[in-house]
N, CA, C, O and CB atoms as a CASP TS submission, in Angstrom:
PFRMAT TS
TARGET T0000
AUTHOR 0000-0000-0000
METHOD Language model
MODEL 1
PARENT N/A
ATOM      1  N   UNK     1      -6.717  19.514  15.056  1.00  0.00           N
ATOM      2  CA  UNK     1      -6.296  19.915  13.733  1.00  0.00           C
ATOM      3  C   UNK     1      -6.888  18.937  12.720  1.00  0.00           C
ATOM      4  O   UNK     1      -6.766  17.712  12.740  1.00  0.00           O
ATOM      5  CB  UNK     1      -4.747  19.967  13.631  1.00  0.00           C
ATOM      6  N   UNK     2      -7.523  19.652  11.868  1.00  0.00           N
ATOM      7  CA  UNK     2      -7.850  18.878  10.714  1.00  0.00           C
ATOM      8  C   UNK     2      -7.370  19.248   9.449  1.00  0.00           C
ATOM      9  O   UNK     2      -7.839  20.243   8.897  1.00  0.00           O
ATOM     10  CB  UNK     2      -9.114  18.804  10.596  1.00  0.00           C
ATOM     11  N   UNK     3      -6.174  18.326   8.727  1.00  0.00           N
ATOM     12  CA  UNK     3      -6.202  18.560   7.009  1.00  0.00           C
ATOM     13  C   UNK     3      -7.311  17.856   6.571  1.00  0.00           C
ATOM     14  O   UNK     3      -7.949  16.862   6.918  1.00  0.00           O
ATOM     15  CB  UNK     3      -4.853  17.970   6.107  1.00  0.00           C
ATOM     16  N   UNK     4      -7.348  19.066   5.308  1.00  0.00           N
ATOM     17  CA  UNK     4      -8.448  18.981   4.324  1.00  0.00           C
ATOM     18  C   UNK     4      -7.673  18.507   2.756  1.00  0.00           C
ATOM     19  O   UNK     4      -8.135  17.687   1.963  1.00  0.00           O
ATOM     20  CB  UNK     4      -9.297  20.638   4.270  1.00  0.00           C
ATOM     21  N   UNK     5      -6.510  19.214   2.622  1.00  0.00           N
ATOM     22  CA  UNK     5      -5.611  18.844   1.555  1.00  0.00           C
ATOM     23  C   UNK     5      -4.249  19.069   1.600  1.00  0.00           C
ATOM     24  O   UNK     5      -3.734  19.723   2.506  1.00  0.00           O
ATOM     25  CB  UNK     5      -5.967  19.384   0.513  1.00  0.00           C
ATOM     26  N   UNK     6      -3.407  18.402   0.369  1.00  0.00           N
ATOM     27  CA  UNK     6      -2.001  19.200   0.631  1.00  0.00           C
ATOM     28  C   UNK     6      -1.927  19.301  -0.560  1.00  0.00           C
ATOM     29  O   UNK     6      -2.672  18.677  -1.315  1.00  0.00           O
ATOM     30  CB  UNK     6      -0.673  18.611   1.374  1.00  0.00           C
ATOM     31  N   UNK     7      -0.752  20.339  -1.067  1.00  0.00           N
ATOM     32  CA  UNK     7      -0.797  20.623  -2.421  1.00  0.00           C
ATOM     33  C   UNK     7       1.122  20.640  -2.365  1.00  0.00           C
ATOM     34  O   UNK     7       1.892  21.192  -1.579  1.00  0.00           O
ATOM     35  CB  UNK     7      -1.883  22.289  -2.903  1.00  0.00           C
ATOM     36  N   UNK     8       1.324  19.917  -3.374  1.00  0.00           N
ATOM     37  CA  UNK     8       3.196  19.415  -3.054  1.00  0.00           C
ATOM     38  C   UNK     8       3.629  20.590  -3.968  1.00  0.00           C
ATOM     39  O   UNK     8       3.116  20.501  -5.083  1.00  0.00           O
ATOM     40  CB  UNK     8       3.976  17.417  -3.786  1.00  0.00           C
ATOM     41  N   UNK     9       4.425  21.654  -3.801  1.00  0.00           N
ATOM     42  CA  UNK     9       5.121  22.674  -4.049  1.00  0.00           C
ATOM     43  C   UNK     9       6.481  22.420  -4.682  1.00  0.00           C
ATOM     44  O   UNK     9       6.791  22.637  -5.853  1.00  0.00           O
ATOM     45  CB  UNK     9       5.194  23.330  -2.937  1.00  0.00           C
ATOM     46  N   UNK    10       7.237  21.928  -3.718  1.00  0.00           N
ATOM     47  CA  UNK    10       8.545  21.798  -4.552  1.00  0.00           C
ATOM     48  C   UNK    10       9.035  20.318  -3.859  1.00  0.00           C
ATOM     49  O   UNK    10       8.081  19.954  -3.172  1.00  0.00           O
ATOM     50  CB  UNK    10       9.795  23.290  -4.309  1.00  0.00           C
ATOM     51  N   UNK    11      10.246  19.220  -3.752  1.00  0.00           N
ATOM     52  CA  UNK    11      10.508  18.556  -3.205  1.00  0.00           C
ATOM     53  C   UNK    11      11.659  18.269  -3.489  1.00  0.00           C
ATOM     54  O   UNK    11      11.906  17.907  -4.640  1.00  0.00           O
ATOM     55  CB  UNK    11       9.834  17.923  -3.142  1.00  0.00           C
ATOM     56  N   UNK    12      12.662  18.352  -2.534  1.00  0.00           N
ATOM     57  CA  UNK    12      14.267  18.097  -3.250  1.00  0.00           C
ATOM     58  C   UNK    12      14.746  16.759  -1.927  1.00  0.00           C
ATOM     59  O   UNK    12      14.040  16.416  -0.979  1.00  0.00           O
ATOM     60  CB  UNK    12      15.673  20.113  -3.191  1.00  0.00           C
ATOM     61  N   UNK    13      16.002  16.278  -2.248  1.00  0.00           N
ATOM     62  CA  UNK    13      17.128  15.560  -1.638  1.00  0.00           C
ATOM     63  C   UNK    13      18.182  16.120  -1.487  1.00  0.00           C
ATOM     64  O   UNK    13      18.552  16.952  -2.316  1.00  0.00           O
ATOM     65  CB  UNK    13      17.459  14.574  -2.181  1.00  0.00           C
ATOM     66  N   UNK    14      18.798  15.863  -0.591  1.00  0.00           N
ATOM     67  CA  UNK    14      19.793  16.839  -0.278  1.00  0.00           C
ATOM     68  C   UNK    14      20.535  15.721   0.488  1.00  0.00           C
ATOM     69  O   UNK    14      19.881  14.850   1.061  1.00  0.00           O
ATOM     70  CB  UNK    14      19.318  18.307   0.555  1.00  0.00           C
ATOM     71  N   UNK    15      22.327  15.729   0.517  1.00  0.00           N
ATOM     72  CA  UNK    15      23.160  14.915   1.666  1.00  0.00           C
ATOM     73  C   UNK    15      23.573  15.732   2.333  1.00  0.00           C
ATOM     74  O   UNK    15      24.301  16.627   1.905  1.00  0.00           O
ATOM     75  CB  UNK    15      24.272  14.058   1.366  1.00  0.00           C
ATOM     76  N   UNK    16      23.199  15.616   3.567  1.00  0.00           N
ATOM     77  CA  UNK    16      24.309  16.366   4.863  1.00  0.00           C
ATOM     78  C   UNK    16      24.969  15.739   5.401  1.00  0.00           C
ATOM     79  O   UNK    16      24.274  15.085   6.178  1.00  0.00           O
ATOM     80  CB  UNK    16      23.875  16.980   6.002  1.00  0.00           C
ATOM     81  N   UNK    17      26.690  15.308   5.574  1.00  0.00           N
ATOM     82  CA  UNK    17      27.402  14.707   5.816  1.00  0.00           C
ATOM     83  C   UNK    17      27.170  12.959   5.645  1.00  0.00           C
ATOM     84  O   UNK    17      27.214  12.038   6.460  1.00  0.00           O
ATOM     85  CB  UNK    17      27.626  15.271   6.851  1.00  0.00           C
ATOM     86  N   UNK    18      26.940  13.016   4.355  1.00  0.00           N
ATOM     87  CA  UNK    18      26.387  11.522   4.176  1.00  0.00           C
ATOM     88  C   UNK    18      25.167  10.928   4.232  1.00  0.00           C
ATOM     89  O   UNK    18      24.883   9.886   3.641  1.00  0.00           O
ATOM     90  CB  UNK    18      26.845  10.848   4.915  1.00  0.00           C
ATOM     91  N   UNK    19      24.426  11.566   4.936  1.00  0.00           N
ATOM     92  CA  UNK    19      22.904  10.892   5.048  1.00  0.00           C
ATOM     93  C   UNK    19      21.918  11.821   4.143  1.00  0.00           C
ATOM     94  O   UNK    19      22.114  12.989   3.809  1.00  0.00           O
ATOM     95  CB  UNK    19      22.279  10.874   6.811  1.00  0.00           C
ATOM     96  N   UNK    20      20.904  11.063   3.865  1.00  0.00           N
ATOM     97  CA  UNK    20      19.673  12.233   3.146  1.00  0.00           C
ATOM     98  C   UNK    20      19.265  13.062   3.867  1.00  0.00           C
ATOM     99  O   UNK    20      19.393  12.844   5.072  1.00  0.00           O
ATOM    100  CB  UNK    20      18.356  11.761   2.665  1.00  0.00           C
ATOM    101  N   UNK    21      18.576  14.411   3.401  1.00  0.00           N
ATOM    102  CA  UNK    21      17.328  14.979   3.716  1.00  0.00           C
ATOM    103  C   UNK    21      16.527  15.621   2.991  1.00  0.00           C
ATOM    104  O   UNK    21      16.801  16.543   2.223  1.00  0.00           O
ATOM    105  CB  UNK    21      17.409  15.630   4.489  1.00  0.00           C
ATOM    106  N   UNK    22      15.445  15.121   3.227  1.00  0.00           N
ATOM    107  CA  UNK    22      14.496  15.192   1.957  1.00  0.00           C
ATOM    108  C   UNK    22      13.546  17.138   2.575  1.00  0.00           C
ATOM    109  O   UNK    22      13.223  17.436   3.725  1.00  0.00           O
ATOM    110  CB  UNK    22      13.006  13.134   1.938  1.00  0.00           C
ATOM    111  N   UNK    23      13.432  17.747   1.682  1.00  0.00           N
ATOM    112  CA  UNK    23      12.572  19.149   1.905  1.00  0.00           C
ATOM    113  C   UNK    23      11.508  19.422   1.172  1.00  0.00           C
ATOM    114  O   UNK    23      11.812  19.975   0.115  1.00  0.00           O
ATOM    115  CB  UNK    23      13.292  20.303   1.695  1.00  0.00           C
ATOM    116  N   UNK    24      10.288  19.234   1.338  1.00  0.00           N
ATOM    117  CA  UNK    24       9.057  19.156   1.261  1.00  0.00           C
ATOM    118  C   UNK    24       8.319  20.656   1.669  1.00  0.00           C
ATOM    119  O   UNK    24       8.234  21.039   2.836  1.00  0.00           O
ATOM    120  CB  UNK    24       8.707  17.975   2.108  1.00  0.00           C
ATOM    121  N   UNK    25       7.833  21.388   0.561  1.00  0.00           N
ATOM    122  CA  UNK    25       7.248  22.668   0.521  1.00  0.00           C
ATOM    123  C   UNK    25       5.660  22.073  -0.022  1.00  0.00           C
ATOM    124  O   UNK    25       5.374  21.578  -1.112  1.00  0.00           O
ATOM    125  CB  UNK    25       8.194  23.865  -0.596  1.00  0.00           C
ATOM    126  N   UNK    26       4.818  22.318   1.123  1.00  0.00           N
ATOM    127  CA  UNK    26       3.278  22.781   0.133  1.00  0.00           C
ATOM    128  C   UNK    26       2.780  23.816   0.404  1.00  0.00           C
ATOM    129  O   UNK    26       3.251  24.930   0.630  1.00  0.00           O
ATOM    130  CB  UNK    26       2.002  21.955   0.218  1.00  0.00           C
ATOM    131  N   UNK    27       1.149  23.168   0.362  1.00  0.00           N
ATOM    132  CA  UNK    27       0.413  24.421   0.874  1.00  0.00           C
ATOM    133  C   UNK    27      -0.675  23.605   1.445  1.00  0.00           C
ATOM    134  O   UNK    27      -1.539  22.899   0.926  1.00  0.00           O
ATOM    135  CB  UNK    27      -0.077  25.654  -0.289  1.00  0.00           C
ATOM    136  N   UNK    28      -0.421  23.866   2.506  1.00  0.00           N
ATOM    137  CA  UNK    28      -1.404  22.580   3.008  1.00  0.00           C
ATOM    138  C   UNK    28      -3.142  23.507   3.587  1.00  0.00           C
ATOM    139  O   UNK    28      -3.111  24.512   4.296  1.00  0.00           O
ATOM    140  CB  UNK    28      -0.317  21.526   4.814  1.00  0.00           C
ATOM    141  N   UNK    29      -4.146  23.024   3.205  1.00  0.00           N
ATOM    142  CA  UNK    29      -5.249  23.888   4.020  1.00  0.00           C
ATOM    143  C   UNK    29      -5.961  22.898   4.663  1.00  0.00           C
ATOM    144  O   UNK    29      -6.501  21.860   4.279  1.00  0.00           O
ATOM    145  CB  UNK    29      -6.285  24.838   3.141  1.00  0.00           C
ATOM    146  N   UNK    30      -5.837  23.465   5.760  1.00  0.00           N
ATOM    147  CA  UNK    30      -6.643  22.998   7.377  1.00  0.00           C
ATOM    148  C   UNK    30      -7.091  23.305   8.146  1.00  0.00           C
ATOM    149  O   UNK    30      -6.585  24.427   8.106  1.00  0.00           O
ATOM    150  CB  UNK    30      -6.361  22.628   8.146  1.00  0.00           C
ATOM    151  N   UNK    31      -7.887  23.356   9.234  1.00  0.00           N
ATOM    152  CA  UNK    31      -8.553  23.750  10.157  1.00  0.00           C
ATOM    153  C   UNK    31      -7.947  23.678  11.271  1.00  0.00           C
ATOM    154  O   UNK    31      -7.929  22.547  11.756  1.00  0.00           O
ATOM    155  CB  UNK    31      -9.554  23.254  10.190  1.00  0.00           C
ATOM    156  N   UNK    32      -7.316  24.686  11.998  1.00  0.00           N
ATOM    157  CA  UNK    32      -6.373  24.658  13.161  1.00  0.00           C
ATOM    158  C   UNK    32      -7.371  25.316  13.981  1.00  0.00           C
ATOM    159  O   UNK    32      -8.006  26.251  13.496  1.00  0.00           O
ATOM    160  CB  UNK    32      -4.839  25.412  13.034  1.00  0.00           C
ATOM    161  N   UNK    33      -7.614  24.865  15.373  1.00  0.00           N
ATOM    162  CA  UNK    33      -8.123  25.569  16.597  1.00  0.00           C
ATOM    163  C   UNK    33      -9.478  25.974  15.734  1.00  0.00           C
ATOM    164  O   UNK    33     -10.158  26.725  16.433  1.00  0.00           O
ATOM    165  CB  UNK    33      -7.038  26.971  17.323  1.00  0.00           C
ATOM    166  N   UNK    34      -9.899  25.806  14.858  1.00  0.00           N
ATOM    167  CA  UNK    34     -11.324  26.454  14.472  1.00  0.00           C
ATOM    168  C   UNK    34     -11.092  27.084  13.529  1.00  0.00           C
ATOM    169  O   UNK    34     -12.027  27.037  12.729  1.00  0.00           O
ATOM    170  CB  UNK    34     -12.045  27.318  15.373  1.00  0.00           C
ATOM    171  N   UNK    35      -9.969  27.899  13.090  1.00  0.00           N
ATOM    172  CA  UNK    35      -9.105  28.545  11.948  1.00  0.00           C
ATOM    173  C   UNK    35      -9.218  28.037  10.715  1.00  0.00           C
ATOM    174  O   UNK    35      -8.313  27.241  10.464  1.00  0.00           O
ATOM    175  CB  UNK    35      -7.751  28.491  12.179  1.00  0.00           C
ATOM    176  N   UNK    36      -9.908  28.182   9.944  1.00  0.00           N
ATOM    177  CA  UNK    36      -9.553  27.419   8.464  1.00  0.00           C
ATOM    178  C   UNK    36      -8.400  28.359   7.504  1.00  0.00           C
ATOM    179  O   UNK    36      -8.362  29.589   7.543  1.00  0.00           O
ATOM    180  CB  UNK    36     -11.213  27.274   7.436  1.00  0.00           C
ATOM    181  N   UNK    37      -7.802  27.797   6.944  1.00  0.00           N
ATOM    182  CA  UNK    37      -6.885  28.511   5.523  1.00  0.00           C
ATOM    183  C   UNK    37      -6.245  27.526   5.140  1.00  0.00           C
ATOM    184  O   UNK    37      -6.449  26.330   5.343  1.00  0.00           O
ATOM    185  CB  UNK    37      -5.735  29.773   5.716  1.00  0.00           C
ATOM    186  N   UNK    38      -5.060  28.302   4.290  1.00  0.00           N
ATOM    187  CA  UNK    38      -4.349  27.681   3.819  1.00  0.00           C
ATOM    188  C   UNK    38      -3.225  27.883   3.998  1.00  0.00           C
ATOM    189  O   UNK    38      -3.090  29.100   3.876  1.00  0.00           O
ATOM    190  CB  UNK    38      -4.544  27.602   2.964  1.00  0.00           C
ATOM    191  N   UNK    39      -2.079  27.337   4.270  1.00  0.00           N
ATOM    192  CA  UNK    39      -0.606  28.107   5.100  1.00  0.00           C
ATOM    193  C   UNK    39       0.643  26.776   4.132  1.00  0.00           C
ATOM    194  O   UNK    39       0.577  25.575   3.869  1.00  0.00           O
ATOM    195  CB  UNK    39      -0.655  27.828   7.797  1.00  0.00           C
ATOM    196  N   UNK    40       1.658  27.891   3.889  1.00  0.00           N
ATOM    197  CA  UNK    40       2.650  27.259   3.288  1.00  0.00           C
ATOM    198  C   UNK    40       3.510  26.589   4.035  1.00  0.00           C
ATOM    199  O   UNK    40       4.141  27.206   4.893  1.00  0.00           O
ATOM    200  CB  UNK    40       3.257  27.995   2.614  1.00  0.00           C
ATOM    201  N   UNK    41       3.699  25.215   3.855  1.00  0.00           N
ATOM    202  CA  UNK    41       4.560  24.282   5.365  1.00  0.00           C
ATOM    203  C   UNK    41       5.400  23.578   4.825  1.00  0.00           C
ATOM    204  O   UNK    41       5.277  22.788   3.889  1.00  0.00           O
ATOM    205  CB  UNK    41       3.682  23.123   6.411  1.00  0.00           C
ATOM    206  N   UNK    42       6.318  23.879   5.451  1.00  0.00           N
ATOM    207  CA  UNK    42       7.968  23.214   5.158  1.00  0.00           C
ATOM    208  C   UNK    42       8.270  21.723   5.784  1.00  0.00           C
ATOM    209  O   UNK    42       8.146  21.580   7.001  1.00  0.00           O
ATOM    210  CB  UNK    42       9.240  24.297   5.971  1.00  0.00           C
ATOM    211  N   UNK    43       8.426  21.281   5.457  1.00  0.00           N
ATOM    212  CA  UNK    43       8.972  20.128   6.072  1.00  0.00           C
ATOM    213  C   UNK    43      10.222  19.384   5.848  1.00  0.00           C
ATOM    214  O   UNK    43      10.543  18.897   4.764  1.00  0.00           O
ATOM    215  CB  UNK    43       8.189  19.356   5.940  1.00  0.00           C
ATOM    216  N   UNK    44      11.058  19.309   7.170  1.00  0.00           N
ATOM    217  CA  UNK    44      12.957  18.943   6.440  1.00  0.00           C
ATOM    218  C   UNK    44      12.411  16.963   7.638  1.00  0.00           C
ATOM    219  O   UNK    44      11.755  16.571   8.603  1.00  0.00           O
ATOM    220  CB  UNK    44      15.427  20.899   7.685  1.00  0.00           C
ATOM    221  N   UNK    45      13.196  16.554   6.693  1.00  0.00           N
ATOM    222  CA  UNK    45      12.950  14.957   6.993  1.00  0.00           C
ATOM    223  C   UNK    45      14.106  14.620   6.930  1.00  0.00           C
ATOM    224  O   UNK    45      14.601  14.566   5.804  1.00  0.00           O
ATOM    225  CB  UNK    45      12.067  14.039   6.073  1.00  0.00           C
ATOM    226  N   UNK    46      15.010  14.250   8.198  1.00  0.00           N
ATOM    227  CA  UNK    46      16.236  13.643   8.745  1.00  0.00           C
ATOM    228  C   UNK    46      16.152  12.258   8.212  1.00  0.00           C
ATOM    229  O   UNK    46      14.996  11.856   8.347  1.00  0.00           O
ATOM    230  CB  UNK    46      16.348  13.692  10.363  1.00  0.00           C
ATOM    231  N   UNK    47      16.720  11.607   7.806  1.00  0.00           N
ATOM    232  CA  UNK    47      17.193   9.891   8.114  1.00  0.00           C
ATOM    233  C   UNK    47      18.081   9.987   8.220  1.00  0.00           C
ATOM    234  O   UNK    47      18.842  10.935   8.029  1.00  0.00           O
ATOM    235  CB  UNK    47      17.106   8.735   7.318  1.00  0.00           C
ATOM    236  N   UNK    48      18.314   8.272   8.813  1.00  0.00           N
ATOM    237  CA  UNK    48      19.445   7.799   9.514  1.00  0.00           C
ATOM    238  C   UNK    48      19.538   6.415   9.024  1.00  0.00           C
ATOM    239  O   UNK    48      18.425   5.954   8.771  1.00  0.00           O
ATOM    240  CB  UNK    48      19.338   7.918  11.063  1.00  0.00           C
ATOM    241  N   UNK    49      20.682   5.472   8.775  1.00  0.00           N
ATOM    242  CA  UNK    49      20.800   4.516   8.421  1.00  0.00           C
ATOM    243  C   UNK    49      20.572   3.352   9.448  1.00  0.00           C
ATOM    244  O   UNK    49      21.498   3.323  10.259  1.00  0.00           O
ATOM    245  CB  UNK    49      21.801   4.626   7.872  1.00  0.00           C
ATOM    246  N   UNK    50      19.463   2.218   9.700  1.00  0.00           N
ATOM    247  CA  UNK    50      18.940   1.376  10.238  1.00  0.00           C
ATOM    248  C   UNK    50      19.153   0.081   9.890  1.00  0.00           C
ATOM    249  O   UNK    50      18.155  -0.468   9.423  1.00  0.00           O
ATOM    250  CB  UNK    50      17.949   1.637  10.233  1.00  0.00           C
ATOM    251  N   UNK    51      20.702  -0.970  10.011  1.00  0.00           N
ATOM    252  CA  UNK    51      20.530  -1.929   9.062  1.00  0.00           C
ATOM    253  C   UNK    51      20.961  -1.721   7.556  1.00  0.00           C
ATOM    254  O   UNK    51      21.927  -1.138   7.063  1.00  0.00           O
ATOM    255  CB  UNK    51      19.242  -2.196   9.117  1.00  0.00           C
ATOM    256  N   UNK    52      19.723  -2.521   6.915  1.00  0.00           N
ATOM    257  CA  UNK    52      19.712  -2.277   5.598  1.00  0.00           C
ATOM    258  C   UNK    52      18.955  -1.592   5.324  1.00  0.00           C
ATOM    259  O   UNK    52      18.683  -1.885   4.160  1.00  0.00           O
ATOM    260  CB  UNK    52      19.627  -3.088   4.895  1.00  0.00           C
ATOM    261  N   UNK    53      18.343  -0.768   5.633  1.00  0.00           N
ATOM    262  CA  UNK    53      16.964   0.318   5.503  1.00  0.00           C
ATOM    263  C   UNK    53      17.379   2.075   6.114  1.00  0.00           C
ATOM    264  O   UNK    53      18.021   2.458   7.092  1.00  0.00           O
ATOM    265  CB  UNK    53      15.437  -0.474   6.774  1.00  0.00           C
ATOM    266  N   UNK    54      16.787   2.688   5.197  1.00  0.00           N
ATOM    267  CA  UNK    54      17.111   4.416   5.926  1.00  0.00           C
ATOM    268  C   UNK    54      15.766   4.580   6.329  1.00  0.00           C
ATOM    269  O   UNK    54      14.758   4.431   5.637  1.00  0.00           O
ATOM    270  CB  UNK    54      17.686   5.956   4.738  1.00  0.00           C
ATOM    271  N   UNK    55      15.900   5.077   8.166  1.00  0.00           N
ATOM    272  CA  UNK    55      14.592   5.521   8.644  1.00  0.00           C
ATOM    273  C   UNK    55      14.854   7.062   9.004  1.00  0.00           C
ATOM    274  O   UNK    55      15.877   7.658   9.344  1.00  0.00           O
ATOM    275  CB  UNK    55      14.043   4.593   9.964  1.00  0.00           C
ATOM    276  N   UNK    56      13.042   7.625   8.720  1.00  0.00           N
ATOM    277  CA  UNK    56      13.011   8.974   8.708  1.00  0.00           C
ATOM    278  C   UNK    56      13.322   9.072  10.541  1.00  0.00           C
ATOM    279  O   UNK    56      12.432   8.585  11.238  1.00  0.00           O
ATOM    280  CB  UNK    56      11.382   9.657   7.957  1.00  0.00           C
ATOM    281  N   UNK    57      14.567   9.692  11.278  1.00  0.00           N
ATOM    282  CA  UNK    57      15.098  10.309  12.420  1.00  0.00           C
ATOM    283  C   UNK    57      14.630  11.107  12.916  1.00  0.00           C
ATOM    284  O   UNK    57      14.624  11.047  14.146  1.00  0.00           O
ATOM    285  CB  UNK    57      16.006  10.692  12.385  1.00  0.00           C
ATOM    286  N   UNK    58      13.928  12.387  12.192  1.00  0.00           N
ATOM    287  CA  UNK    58      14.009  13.474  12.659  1.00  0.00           C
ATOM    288  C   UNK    58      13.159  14.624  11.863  1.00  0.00           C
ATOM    289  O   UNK    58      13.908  15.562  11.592  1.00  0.00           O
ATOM    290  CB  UNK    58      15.331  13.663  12.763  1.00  0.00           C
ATOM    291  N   UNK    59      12.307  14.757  11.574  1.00  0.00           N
ATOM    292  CA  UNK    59      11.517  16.072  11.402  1.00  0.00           C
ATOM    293  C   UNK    59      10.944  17.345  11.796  1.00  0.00           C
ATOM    294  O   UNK    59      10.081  17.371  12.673  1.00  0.00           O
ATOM    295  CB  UNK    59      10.947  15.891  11.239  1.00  0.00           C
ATOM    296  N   UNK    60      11.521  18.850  10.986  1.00  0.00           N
ATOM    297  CA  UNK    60      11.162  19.605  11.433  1.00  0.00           C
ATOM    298  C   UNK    60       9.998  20.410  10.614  1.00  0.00           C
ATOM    299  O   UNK    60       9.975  20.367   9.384  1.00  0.00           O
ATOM    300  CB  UNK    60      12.156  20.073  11.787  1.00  0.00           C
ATOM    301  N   UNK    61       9.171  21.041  11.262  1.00  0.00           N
ATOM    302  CA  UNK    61       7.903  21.819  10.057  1.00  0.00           C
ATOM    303  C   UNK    61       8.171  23.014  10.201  1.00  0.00           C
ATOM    304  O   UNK    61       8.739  23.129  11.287  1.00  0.00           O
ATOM    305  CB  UNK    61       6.134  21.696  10.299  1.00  0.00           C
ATOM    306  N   UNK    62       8.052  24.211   9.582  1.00  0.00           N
ATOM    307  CA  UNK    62       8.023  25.529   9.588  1.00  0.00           C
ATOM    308  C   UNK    62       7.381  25.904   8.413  1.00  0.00           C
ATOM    309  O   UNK    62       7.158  25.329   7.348  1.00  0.00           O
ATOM    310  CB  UNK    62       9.259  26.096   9.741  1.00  0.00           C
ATOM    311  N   UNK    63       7.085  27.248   8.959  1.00  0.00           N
ATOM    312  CA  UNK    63       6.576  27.900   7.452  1.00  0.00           C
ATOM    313  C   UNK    63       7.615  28.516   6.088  1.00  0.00           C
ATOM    314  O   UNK    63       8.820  28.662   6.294  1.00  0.00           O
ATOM    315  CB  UNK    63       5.703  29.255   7.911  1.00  0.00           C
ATOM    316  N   UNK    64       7.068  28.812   4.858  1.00  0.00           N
ATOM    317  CA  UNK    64       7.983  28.998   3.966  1.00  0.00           C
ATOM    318  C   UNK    64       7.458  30.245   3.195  1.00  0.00           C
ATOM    319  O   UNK    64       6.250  30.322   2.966  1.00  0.00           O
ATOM    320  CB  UNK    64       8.222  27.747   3.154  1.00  0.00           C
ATOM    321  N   UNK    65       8.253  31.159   2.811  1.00  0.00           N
ATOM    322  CA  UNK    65       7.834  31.904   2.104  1.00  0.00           C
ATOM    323  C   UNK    65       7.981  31.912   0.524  1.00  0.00           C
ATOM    324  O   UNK    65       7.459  32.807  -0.140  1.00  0.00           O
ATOM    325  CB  UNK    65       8.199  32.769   2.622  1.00  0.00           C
TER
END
């Protein structure tokens, strides 16, 4: 897989039972398997509290319409 670019769509914060999660919409275009385009990709970003620092836990990608 190769990105070529990303293009940032929307980006919010959100608390689920106390902790963040951040949701990340672009449009990212890349070259998958030989495939070039451009495809809209979601991304939800878990943290968790580490200390004195919040580390990203857990990420999921999907597409978005």
């Amino acid at each position: 897989m190769t990105y070529h670019a990303i293009d940032e769509v929307d980006v919010s914060v959100d608390l689920e039972d106390g902790t963040p999660v951040v949701t990340a919409r672009t449009r990212t275009e890349a070259t998958i398997w030989g495939g070039h385009g451009i495809w809209p990709l979601q991304l939800r970003i878990h943290f968790a509290r580490v200390g004195d620092s919040w580390l990203a836990s857990n990420t999921v990608a999907s597409t978005w319409r």
